[in-house]
C-alpha positions as CSV (number, residue, x, y, z in Angstrom):
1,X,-18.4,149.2,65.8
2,X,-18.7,149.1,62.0
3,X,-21.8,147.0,61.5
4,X,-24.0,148.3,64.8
5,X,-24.6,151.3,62.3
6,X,-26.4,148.8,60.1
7,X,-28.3,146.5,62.8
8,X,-29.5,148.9,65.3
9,X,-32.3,150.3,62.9
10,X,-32.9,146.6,62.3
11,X,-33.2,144.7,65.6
12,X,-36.9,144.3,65.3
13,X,-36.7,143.0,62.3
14,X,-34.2,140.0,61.7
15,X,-31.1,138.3,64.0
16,X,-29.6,141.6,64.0
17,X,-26.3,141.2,63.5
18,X,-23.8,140.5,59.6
19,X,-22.4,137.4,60.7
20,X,-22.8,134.0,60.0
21,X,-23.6,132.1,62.4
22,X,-22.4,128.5,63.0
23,X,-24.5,125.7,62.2
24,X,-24.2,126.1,58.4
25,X,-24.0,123.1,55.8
26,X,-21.0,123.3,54.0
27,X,-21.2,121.3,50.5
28,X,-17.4,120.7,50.2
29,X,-15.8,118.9,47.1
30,X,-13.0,117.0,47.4
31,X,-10.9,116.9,50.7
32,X,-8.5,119.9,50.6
33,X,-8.1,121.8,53.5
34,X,-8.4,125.7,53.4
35,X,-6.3,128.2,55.3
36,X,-5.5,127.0,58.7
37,X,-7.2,130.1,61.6
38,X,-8.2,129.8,65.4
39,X,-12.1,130.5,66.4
40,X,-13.4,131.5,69.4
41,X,-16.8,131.9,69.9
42,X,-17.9,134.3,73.2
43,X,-21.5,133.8,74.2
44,X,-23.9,136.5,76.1
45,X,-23.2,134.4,79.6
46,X,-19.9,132.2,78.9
47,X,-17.2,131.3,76.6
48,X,-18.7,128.6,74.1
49,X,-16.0,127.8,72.3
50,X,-12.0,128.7,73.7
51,X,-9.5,129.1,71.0
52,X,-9.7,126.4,68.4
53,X,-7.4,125.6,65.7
54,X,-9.6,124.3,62.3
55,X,-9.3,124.4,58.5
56,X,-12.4,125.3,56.2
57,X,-12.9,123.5,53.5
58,X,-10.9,124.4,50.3
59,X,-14.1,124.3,47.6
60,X,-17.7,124.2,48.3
61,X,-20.7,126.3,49.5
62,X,-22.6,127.2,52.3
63,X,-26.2,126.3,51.6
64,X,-27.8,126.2,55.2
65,X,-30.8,127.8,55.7
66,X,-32.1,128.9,52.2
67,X,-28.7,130.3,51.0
68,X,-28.3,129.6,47.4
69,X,-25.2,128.2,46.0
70,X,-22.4,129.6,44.9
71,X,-23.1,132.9,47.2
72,X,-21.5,131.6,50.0
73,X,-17.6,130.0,49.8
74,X,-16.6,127.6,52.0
75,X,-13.7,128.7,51.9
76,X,-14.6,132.0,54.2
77,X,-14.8,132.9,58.0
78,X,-18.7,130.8,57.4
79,X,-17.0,127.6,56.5
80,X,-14.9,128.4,59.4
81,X,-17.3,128.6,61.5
82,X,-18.9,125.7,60.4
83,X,-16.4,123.5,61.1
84,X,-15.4,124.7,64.2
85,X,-19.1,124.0,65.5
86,X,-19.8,120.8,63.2
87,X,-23.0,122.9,62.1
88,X,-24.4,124.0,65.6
89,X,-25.6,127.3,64.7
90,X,-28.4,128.7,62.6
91,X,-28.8,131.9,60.6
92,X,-31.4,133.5,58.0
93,X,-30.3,134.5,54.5
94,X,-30.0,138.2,53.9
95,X,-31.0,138.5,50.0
96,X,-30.2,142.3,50.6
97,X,-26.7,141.8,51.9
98,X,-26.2,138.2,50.0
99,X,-24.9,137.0,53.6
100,X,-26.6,135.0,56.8
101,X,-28.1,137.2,59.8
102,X,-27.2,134.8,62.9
103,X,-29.6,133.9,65.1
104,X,-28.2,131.0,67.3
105,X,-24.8,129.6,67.6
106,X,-23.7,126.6,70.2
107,X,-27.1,126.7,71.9
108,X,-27.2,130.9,72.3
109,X,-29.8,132.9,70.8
110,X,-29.8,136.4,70.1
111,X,-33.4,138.1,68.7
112,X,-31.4,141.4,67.8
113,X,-32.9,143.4,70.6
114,X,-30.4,143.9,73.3
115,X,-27.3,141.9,71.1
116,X,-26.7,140.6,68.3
117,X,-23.3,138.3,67.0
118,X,-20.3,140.0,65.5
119,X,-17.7,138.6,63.4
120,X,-14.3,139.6,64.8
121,X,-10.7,139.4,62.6
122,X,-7.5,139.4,64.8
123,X,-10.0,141.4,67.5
124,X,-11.0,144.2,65.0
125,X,-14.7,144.3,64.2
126,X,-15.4,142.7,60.2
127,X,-16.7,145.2,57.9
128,X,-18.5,142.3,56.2
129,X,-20.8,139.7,56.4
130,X,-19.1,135.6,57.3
131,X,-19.6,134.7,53.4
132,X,-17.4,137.8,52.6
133,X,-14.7,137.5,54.9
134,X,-11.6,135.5,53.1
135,X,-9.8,133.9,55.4
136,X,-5.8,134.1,55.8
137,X,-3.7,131.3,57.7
138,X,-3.1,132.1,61.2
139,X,-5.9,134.7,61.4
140,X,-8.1,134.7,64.6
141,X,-11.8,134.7,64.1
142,X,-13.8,135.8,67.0
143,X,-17.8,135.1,66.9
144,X,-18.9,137.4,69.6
145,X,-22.6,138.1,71.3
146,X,-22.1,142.0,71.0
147,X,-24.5,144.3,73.1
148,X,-26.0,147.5,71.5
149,X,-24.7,149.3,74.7
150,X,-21.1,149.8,75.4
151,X,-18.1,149.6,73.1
152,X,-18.0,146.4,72.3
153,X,-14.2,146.0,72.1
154,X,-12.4,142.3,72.7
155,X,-10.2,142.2,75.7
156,X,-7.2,140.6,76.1
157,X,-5.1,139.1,79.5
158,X,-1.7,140.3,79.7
159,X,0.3,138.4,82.2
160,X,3.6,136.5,83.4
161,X,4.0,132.5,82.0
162,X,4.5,131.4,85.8
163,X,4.6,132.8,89.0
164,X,5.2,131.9,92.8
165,X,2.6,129.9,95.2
166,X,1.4,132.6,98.0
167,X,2.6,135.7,96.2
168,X,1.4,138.1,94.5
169,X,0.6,138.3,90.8
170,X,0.1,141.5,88.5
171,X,-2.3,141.3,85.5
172,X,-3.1,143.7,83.2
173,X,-5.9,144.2,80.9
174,X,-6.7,145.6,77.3
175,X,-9.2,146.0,75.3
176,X,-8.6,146.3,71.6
177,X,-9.9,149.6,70.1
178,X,-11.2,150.1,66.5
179,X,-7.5,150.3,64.8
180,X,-6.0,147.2,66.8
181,X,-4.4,148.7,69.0
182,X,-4.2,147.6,72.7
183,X,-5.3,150.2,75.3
184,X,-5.0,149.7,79.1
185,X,-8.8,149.2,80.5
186,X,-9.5,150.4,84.0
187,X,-12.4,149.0,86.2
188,X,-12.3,145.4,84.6
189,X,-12.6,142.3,86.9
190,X,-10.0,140.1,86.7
191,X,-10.6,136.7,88.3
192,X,-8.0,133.8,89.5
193,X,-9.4,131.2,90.5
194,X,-10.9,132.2,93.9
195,X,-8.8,135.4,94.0
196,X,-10.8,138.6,92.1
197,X,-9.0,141.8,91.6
198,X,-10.2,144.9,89.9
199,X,-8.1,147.2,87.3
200,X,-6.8,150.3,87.9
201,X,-5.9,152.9,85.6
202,X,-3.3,151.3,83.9
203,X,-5.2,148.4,83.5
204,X,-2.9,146.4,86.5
205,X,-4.9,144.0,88.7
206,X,-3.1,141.8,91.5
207,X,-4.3,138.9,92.4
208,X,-3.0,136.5,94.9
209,X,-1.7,133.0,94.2
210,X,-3.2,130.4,96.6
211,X,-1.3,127.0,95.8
212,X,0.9,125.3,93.4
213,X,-0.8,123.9,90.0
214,X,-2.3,126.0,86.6
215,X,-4.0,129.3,87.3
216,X,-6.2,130.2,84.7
217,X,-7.2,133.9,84.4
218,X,-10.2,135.7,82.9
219,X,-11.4,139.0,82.3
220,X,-14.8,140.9,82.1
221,X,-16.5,144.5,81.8
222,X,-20.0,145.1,81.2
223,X,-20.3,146.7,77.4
224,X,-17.0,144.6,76.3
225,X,-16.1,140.9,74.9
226,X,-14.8,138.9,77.8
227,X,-11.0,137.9,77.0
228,X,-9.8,134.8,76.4
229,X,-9.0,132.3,79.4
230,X,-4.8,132.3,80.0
231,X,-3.4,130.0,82.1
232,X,0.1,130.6,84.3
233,X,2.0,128.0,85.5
234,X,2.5,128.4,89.7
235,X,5.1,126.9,91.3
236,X,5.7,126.4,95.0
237,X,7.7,128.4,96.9
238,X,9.9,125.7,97.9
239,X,11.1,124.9,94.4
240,X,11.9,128.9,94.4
241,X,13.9,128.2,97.2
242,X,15.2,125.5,95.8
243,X,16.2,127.5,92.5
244,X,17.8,130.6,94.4
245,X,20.1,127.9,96.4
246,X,21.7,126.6,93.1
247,X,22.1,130.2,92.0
248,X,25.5,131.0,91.3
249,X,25.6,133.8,94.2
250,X,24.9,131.0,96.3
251,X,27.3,128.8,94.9
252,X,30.1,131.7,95.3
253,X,28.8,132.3,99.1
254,X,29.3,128.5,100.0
255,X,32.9,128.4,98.4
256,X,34.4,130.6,100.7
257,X,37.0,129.5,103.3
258,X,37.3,129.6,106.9
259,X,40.3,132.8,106.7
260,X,38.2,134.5,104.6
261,X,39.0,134.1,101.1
262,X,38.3,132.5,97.8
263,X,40.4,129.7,95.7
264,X,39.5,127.9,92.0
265,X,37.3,125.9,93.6
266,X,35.2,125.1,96.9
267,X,37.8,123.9,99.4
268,X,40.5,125.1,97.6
269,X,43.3,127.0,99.1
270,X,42.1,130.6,98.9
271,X,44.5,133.1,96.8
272,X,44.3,136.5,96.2
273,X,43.4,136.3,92.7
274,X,39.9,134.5,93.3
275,X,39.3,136.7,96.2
276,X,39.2,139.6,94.3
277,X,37.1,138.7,91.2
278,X,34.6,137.2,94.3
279,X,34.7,140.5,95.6
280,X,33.9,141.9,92.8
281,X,31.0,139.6,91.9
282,X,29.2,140.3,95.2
283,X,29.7,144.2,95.1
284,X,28.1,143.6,91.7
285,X,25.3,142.0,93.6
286,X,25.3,144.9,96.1
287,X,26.5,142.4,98.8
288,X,29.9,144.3,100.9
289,X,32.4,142.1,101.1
290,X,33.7,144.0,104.5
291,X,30.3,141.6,105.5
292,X,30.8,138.0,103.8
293,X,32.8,136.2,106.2
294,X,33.4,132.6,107.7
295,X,35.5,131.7,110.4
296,X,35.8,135.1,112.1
297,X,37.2,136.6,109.1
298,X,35.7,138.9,106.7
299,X,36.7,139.0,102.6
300,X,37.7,142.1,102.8
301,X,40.0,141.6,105.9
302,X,41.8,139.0,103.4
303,X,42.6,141.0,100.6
304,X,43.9,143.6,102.9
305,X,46.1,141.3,104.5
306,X,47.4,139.7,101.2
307,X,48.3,142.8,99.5
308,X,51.1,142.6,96.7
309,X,52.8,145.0,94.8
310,X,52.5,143.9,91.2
311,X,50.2,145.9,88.7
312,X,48.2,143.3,88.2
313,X,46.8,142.9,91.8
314,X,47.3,146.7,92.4
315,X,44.7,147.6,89.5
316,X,42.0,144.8,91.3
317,X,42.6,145.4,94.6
318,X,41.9,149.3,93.4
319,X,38.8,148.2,91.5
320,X,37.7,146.2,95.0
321,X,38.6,149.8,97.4
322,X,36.6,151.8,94.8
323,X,33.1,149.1,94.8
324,X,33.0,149.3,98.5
325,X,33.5,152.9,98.7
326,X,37.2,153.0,100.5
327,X,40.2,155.2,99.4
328,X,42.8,153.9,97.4
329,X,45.3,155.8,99.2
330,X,44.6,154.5,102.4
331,X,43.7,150.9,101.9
332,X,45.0,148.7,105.0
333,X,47.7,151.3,105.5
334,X,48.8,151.1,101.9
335,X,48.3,153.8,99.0
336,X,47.7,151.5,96.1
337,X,46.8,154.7,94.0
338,X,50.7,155.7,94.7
339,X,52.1,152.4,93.6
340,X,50.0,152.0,90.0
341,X,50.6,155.9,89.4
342,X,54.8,155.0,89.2
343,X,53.6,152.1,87.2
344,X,53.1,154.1,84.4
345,X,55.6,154.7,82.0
346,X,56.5,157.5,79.7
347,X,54.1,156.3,77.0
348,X,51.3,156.2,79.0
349,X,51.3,152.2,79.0
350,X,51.8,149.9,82.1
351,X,54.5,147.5,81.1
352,X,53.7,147.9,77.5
353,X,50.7,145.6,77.4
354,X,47.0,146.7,76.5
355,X,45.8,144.5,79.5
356,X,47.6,145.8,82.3
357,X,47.0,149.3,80.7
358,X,43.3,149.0,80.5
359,X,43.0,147.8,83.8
360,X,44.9,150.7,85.2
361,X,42.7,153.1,83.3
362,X,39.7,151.3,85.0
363,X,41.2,151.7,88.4
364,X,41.8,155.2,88.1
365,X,38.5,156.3,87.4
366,X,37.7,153.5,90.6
367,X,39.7,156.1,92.9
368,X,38.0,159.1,91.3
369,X,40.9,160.0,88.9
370,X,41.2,160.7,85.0
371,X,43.5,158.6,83.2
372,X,46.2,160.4,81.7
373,X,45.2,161.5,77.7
374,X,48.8,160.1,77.0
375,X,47.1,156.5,78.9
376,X,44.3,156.0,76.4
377,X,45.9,157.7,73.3
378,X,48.5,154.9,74.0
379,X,45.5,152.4,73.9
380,X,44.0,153.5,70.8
381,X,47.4,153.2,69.0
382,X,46.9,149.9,69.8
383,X,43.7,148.5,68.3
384,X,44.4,146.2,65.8
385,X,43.4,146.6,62.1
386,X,40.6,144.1,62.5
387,X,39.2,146.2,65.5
388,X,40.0,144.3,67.8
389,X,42.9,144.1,70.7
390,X,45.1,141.8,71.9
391,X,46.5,141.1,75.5
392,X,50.2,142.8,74.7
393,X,50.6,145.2,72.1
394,X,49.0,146.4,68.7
395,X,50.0,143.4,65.9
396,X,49.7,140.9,67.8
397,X,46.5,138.3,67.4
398,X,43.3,140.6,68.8
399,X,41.1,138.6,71.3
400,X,37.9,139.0,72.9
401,X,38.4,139.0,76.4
402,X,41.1,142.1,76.0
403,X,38.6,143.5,73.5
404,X,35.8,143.6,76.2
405,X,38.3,145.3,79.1
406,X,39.2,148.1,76.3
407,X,36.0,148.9,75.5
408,X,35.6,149.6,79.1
409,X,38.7,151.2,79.8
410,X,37.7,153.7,76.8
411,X,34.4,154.6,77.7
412,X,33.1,157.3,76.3
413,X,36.1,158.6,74.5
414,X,37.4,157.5,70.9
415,X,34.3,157.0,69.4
416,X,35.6,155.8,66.0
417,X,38.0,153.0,68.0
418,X,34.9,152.1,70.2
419,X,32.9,152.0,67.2
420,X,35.2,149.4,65.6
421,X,35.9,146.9,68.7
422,X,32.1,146.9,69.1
423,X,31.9,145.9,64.9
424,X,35.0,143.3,65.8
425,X,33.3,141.7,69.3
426,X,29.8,141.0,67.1
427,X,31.8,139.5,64.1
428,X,33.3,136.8,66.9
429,X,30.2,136.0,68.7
430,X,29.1,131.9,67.9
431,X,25.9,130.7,67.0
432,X,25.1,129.5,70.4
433,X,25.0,133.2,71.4
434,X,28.6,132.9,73.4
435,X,31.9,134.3,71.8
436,X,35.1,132.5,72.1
437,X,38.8,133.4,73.6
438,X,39.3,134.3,69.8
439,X,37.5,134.4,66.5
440,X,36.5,131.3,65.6
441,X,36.9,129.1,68.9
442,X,34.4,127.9,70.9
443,X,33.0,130.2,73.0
444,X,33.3,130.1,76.9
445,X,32.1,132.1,79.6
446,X,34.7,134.4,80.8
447,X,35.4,135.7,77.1
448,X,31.2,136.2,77.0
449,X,31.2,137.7,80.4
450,X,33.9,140.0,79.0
451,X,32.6,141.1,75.5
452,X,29.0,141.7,77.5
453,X,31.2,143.9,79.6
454,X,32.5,145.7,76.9
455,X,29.3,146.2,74.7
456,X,27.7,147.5,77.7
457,X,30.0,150.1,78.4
458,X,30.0,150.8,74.9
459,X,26.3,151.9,75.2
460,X,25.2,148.0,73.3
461,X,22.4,146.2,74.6
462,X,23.5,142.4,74.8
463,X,20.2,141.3,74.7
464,X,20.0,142.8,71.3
465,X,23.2,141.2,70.1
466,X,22.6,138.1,68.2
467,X,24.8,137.2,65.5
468,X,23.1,135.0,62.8
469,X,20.2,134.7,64.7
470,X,21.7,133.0,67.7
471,X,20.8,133.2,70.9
472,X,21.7,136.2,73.2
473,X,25.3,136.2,75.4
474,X,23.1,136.6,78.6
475,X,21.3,133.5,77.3
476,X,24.4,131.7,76.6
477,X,25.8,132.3,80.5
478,X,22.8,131.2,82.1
479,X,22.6,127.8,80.3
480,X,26.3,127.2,82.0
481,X,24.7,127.1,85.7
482,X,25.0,123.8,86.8
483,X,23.0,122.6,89.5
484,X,25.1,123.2,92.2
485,X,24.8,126.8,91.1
486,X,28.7,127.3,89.7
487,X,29.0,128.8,85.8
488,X,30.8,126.0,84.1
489,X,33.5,127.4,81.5
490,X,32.4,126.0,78.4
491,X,29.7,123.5,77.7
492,X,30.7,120.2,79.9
493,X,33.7,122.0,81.1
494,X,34.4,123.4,84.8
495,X,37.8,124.9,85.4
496,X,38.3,127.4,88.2
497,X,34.9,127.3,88.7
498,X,34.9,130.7,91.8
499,X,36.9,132.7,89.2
500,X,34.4,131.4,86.0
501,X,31.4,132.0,88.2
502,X,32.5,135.5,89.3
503,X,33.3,137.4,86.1
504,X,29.9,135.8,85.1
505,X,27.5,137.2,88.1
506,X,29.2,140.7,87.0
507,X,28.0,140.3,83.5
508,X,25.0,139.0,83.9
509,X,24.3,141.3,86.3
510,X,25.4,143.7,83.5
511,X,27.8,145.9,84.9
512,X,30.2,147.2,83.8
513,X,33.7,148.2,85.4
514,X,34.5,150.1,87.3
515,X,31.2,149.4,89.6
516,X,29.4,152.1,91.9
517,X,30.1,152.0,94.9
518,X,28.0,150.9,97.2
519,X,26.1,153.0,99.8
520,X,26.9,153.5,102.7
């Protein structure tokens, strides 16, 4: 570092080292508080002092040990110090560098010969003595036993806030180089409490969780700082448990009926509606519904045997064959592909409506066919002048929910259109991170889960849109989980809580239609 250029000549000589060591007498005037900064202070052995928030003194000098007044501020990382030890150090006054040479701090002393004390700033080595260093609020002021051997360089615990009783835990270490800049640091020992783990290249340890309670981690390497103590919170693995049974997968597995399917609600009449959005939300979770039964009877075997002929449950039913990998010509003895394909009118449109015809361009790529350019050139004619689109036709109110399914059905084509419904979908979303059934409502979670939708498949990262600061969509779902595990429809509000719940496991599982299908 810096100043080992300047105290390695001189370790026989004084403490060795441009820092100023705690224990000084600060003659402060008045009672104004200086910059607020956190000190640590790492002995030769064991952390003296963890992270500790103080304020030097405002006016005043340093005057401990021979120091003349005025040289030193109080003000400065020495006042600092000072405080933060109430005056348990002790130092010699350089009159060649107008700054203290520590010798002791908290009870450790260093002669100079194999370490001295170094002043750190936000882990980069001072190039100045204490009295020089000016302190800025929310700076971090490391007082460090530094060894002439080695780098010298802080290190720092990277690791997860919490973690799972009797499971594993990855931890990485860094140390911080001469620019600040965080490097992975192979062959450290990171400890746990009884658990010890060495790093590897990357700078990954794991260590194993024993019990429930605060785990607090440290980390070493001869020739380096230690790092600071951080502490994870460990849970048991029965709340986990507990957690994964309220999730709203769980929720949607418990609401299904003995013949099969789905309704609005646990023990509600199942209807082919629910059924397929819960289809959906468990291919989405990579679960087959040909697998999720009760009573004998499969999901799958449910839809097939409720089959009707309308576009609407033609373009799901495709979007179900297509997730779990089955043809839509030969679905339960039916060629849904057939029936949407004479669905189509002249203009490219199904029934004149934007919804319908989005929904039919996302079932024909489902079943591994191009829409027809007459299909989405229809679609585009329809975006509104505000960029968004509405459920029927261009002109009418745009909405977010219809939005969200044209942005999918587009994909990558129409840039300029896509570009706009993206510009429309951000304008709508609410401060609490959700977005309403249209600009300006309170927001809900099937418009959210469909504007996610439609941002992803736009190429948008909903975790990166927040409007006004608000919190992010994904954000705004998850705090609609009740404890039974069902997605509630707006804050306080449950309504068709197996539909609600499903269009929200796809987004927050963040994909986008029409799914992959899954392997077989």
């Amino acid at each position: 570092m810096f100043r080992r250029s300047i105290i390695a000549p001189a370790v026989a000589t004084l403490a060795g080292a441009l820092a100023l060591g705690p224990g000084s007498t600060a003659l402060a005037l008045g009672s104004a508080s200086g910059p607020k900064v956190m000190v640590r202070i790492e002995g030769a052995k064991r952390t003296l002092l963890a992270g500790t928030t103080v304020h030097a003194p405002a006016k005043g000098w340093i005057t401990k040990d021979r120091a003349p007044k005025g040289k030193c501020p109080a003000d400065s990382a020495a006042g600092a110090l000072n405080v933060a030890t109430h005056g348990a150090w002790r130092g010699n006054w350089s009159r060649n560098y107008h700054d203290y040479l520590i010798t002791k701090i908290l009870g450790d002393t260093e002669s100079g010969a194999k370490a001295y004390w170094e002043i750190l700033v936000d882990n980069v080595a001072a190039s100045t003595g204490a009295c020089e260093i000016m302190l800025h609020a929310g700076e971090r002021l490391l007082f460090a036993v530094m060894p002439l051997t080695g780098t010298g360089y802080p290190l720092v615990i990277r690791a997860p806030r919490t973690a799972t009783a009797r499971s594993s835990l990855k931890v990485t270490v860094d140390y911080i180089d001469g620019r600040g800049v965080a490097m992975p640091l192979a062959g450290a020992t990171a400890t746990g409490g009884s658990a010890t783990a060495t790093t590897n290249g990357k700078g990954i340890a794991t260590l194993e969780t024993r019990r429930a309670g605060t785990l607090t981690l440290r980390a070493r390497k001869p020739g380096y700082v230690r790092a600071a103590a951080r502490t994870v919170k460990v849970r048991s693995s029965r709340a986990r448990a507990a957690r994964a049974a309220r999730s709203p997968l769980a929720y949607l597995l418990g609401a299904q009926n003995r013949d099969g399917g789905f309704g609005a609600a646990r023990g509600q009449p199942s209807s082919a509606l629910y059924s397929g959005w819960a289809a959906l939300a468990l291919v989405a979770d990579r679960r087959n519904p040909a697998h999720v039964a009760r009573g004998g009877r499969s999901l799958l075997a449910y839809i097939k045997a409720t089959l009707a002929n309308d576009p609407g449950t033609l373009e799901r039913t495709i979007l179900v064959a297509g997730a779990v990998g089955l043809p839509a010509t030969d679905f339960g003895g039916h060629n849904l592909l057939g029936a949407l394909k004479r669905d189509i009118r002249r203009d490219g449109s199904v029934s004149g409506q934007v919804n319908l015809t989005s929904f039919a361009v996302l079932a024909l790529r489902a079943a591994g066919v191009g829409p027809p350019a007459r299909t989405l050139r229809w679609l585009v004619r329809q975006q509104d002048a505000d960029g968004g689109f509405s459920f029927a036709k261009g002109g009418d109110p745009a909405d977010v929910d219809d939005t969200g399914a044209a942005l999918e059905a587009l994909g990558g084509s129409a840039r300029s259109a896509r570009r706009r419904a993206v510009a429309f979908l951000r304008a709508a979303q609410n401060r609490d991170g959700g977005f309403p059934a249209v600009p300006g409502g309170s927001s809900n979670a099937q418009s959210t889960a469909w504007a996610v939708q439609g941002l992803i498949a736009a190429g948008v990262n909903p975790k990166r849109v927040r409007t006004h600061g608000s919190p992010t969509p994904l954000r705004y779902l998850r705090s609609l989980i009740t404890r039974r595990g069902a997605v509630d429809y707006a804050r306080g509000v449950s309504l068709t809580p197996v539909w609600v719940t499903a269009e929200a496991i796809v987004a927050l599982d963040r994909k986008p239609f029409p799914l992959r299908p899954l392997a077989k």
